[in-house]
N, C-alpha and C positions, 0 to 999 in steps of 0.2 A: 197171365194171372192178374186178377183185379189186384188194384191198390185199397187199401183198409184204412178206415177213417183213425185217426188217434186224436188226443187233447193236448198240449202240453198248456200246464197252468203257470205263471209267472206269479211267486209267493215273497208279498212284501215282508218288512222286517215285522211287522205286524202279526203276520201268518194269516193275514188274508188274501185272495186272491186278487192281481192288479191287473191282470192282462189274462187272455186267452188267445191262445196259438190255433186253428184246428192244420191236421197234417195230414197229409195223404201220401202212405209210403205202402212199401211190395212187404213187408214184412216189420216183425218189433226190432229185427237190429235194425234197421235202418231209420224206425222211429224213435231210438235211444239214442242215434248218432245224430240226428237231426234237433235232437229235444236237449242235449248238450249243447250243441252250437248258439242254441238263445241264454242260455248262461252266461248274465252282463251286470253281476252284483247282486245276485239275488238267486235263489234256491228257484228247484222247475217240478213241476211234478208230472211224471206221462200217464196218461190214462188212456185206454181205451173200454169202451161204455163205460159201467159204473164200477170195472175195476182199476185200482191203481196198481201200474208196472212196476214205478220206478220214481226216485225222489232221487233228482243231483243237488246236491248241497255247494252253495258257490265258496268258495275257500278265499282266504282275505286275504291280503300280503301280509304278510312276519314285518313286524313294528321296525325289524330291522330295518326294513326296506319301504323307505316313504318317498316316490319321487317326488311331490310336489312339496315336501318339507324341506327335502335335502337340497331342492333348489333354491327356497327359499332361503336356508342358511348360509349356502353360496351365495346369493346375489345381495343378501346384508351383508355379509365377511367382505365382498368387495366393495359395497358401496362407504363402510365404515374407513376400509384402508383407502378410498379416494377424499374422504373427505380430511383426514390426518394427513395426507402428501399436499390440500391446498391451504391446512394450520400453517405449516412449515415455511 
């Protein structure tokens, strides 16, 4: 069986289009599994011709969870407690 052309579009926070993917897969699951994988902060939409499949929505981390803040707050917390052990 031939492989079948699809789109996937990469949709900035804008809701314009930044990027275009083209795909050549054996079928749409396989273009929805492949059209997921380029989900890298930002929402994808899969098309093949001028119908759309499929929109994945990129999901953000829960505020709880901020690696590059929490590191932050750790490496002040230590740099403040080395700076009070060379007051002393």
């Amino acid at each position: 069986m031939a492989d079948r052309e699809y789109r996937a579009f990469v949709i900035g926070w804008d809701g314009r289009v930044q990027y275009r993917y083209d795909l050549s897969c054996a079928d749409e699951v396989e273009a929805r599994e492949r059209a997921k994988q380029l989900m890298d902060g930002y929402d994808i939409e899969l098309w093949k011709d001028d119908k759309k499949l499929a929109t994945f929505r990129y999901q953000a981390m829960p505020h709880s969870f901020r690696p590059q803040t929490d590191l932050y707050c750790l490496a002040h917390s230590a740099r403040q407690q080395n700076e009070s052990r060379r007051q002393k």
